[in-house]
C-alpha positions in Angstrom: 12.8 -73.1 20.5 13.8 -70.1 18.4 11.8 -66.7 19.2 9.7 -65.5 16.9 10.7 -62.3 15.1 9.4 -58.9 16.1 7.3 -57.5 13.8 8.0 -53.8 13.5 4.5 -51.4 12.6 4.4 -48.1 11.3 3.7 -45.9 14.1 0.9 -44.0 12.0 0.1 -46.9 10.0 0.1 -49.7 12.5 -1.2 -52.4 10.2 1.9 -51.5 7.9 4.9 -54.0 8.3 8.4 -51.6 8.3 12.2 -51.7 9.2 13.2 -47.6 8.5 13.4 -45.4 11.7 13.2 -41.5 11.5 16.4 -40.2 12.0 15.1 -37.8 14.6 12.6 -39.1 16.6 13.2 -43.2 15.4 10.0 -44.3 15.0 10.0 -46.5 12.8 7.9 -45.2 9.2 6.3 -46.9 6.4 7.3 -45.6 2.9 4.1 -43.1 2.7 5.2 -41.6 6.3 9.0 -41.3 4.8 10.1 -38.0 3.8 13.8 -37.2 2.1 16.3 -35.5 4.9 19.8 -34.5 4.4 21.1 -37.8 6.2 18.5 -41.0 5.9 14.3 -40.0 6.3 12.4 -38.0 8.6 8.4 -38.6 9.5 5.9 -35.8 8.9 5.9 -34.8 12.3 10.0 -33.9 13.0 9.4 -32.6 9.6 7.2 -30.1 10.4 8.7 -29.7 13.6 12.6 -28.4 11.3 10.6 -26.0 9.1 9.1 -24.0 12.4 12.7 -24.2 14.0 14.5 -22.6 10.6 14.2 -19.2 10.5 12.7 -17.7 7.3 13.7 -15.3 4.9 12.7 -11.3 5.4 13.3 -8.9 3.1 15.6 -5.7 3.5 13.2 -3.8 5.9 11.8 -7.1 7.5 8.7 -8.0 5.1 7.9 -11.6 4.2 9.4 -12.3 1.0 6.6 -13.1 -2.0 8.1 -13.2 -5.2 4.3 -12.3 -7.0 3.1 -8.5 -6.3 -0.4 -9.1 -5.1 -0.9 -6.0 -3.5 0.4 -4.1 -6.5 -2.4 -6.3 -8.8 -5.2 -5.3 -6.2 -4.3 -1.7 -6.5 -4.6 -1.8 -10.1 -7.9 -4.0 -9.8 -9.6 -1.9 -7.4 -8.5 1.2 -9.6 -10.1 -0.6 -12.8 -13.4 -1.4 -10.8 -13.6 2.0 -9.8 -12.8 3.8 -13.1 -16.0 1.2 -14.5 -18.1 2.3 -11.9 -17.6 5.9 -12.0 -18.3 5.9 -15.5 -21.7 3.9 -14.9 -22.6 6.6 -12.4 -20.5 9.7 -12.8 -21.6 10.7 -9.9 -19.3 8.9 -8.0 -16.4 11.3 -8.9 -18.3 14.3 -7.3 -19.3 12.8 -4.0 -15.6 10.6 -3.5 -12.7 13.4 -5.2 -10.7 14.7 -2.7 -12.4 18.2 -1.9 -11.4 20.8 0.7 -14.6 23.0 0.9 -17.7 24.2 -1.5 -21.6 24.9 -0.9 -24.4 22.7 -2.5 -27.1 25.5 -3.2 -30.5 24.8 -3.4 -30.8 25.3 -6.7 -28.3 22.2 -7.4 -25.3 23.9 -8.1 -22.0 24.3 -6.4 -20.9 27.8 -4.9 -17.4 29.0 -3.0 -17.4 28.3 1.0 -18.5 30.0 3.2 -18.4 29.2 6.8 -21.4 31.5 7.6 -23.7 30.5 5.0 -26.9 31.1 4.2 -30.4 28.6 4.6 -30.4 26.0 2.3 -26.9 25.7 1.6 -25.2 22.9 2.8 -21.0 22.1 2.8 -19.5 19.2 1.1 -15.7 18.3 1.3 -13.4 17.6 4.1 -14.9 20.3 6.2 -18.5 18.9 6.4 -16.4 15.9 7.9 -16.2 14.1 4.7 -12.6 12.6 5.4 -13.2 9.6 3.2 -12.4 11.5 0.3 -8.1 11.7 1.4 -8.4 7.9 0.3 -11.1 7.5 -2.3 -10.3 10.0 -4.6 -6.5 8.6 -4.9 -8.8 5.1 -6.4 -10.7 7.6 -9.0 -9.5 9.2 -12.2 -10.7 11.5 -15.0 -13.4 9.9 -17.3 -12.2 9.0 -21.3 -13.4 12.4 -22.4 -12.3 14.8 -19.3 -9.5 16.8 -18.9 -6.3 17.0 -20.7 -5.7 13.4 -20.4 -9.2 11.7 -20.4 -9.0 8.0 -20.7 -5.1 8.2 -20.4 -5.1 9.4 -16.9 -5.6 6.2 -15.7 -3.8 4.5 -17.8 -0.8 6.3 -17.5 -1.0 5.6 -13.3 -1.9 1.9 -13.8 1.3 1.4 -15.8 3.5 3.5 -13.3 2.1 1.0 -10.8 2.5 -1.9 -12.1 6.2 -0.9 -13.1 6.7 0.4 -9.7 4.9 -2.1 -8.1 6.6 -5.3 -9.0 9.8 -3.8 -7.9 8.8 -2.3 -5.0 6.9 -4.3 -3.1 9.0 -7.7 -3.5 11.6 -5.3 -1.6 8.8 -4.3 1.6 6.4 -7.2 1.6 2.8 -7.2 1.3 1.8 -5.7 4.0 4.7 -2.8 5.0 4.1 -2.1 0.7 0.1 -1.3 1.3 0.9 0.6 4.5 3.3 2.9 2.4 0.8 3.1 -1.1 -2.1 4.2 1.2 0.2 6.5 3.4 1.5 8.2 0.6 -2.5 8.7 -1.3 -3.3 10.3 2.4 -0.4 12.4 1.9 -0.9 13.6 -1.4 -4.7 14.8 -0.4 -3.7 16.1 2.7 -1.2 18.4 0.2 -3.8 19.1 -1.6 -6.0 19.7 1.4 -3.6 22.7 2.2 -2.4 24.2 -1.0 -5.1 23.5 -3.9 -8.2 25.5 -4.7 -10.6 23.9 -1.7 -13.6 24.3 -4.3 -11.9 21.7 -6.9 -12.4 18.4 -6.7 -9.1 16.4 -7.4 -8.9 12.4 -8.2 -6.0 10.3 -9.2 -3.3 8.0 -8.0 -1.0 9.6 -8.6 0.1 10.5 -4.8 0.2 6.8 -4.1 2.5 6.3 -7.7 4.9 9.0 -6.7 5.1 7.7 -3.3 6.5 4.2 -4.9 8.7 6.3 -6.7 10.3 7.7 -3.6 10.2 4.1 -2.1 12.4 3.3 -5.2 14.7 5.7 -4.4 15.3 5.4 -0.8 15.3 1.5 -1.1 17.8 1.0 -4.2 20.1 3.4 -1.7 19.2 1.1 1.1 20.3 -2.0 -0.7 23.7 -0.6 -2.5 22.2 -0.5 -5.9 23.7 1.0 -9.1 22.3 4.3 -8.5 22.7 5.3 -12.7 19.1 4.3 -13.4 17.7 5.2 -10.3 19.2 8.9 -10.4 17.8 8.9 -14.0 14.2 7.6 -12.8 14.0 10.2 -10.4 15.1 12.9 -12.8 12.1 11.6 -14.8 9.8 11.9 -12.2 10.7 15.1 -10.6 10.5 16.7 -14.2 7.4 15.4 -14.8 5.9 17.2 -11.3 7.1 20.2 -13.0 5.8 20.2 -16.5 2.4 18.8 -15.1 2.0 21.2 -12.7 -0.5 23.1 -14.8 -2.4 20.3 -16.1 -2.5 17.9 -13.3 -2.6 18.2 -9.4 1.4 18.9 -8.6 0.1 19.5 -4.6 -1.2 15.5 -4.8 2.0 14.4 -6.6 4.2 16.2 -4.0 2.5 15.4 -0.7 2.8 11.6 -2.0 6.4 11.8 -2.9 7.5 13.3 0.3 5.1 10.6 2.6 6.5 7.7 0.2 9.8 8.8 0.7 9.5 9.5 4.6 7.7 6.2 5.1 10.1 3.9 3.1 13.3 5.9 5.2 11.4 4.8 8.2 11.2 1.0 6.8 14.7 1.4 5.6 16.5 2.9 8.7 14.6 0.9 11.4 17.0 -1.0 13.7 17.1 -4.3 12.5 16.7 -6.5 16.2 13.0 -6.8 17.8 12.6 -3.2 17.5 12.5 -3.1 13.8 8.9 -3.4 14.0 7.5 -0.7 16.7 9.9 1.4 15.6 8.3 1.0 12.0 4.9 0.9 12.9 5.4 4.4 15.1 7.0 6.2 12.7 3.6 5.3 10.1 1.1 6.1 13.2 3.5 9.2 14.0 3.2 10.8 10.1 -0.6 9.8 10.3 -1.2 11.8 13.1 0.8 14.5 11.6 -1.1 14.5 8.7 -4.9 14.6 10.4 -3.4 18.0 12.5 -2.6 19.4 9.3 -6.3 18.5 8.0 -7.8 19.6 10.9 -5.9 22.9 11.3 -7.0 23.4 7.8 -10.4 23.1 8.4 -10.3 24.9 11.6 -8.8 27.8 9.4 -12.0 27.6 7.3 -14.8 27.0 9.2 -13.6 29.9 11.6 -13.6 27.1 14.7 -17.2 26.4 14.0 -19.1 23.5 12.5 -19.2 23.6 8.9 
């Protein structure tokens, strides 16, 4: 008597009659388990199993590549929700600018600082420990009908982010291209921390945009680019701290071009072996630190030592 064939299951789908094997692992696979290889078919399992063992692609400082700027869209988001709300409650712009020093009287209004000050006043700004306000006020702009520019100080910024943006931060990554937008706001209000009137408010994003702009540089250096347009952006941009240095806040526009610039060096310059990424991080916790002495030195310099 003859033997009776074998019948050969799927091993995920035992009730499912099949004849294919995996080419890895040879199990044998039904044609929902199969998956197209290179040589024959693979089950999900070995599948998986080759994506975790190929290595992926990194971007020129070591960032996960994304082809769609999502950080750069949620900076401009969170801009646009903050520009609505400051107009619903203008408000907002006095307690959140970036502001060194001044005295709330008791009559309402706002006086110069004094560290020894009489009863009744109170300090607002950095000194009174209001450090919120280095990030804050690089998310708030002038209202429509403020200023010089009114309604197009944001919108100047938002399209010099989202130009900036979608080219720099497909070069970092996500998350290295956030580190370096927020580094360079800091920076920008810690400049104008040291060097602006400490009684005026300032607000903008324009630190973080000139930091990108720097980025731009250092990267398109990095990377071996034709260096024409990038020389001629930066000619742009460094004329434009000049001429707007009387209308606009040239301390927040410098502090964030120098901290974009030293930031994306760091990215740029890092070894590129396991160290890449303490070295990277250090350097950004290195310039922070830097940046709250300055602060503090600053305000040590103002209250005389003292509480505010």
């Amino acid at each position: 008597m003859e033997p009776e064939p074998v019948v050969t299951t799927c091993y995920r789908h035992p009730s499912v009659e099949c004849h294919v094997r995996c080419t890895r692992c040879e199990r044998y696979i039904c044609p929902e388990c199969m998956r197209e290889a290179s040589v024959g078919h693979q089950c999900p399992e070995c599948v998986r199993e080759g994506a975790r063992s190929v290595r992926r692609a990194r971007t020129i400082v070591g960032g996960r590549i994304s082809a769609t700027p999502v950080v750069t869209y949620a900076l401009i988001a969170v801009n646009a929700l903050a520009y609505v709300a400051e107009v619903v409650r203008p408000g907002i712009v006095d307690r959140f600018s970036v502001l060194t020093a001044r005295l709330a009287g008791p009559d309402g209004l706002h006086y110069v600082y004094q560290a020894d000050h009489p009863a009744g006043f109170r300090a607002e700004g950095v000194v009174a420990g209001e450090w919120e306000r280095l990030l804050t006020g690089g998310f708030l702009h002038l209202q429509p009908t403020e200023g010089t520019f009114g309604l197009l100080h944001i919108v100047m910024n938002m399209v010099a982010l989202w130009q900036l943006g979608r080219v720099v931060e497909p070069m970092l990554g996500r998350f290295r291209f956030a580190a370096l937008y927020l580094l360079a706001v800091l920076g920008g209000s810690v400049c104008v921390v040291l060097l602006a009137d400490p009684g005026q408010g300032t607000v903008g994003a324009s630190g973080g945009v000139f930091g990108l702009g720097a980025a731009y540089y250092v990267l398109a250096r990095r990377v071996g680019a034709d260096l024409g347009p990038v020389n001629r952006f930066m000619a742009y941009l460094l004329l434009w701290l000049l001429v707007s240095a009387g209308l606009t806040s040239w301390q927040g526009h410098a502090g964030g071009l120098v901290t974009g610039g030293l930031v994306a060096a760091a990215f740029a310059h890092a070894p590129r072996d396991r160290r890449r990424v303490p070295v990277q991080a250090g350097a950004c916790a290195v310039l922070l630190v830097v940046l709250a002495v300055a602060v503090l030195a600053r305000v040590s310099a103002l209250t005389g030592g003292g509480p505010a």
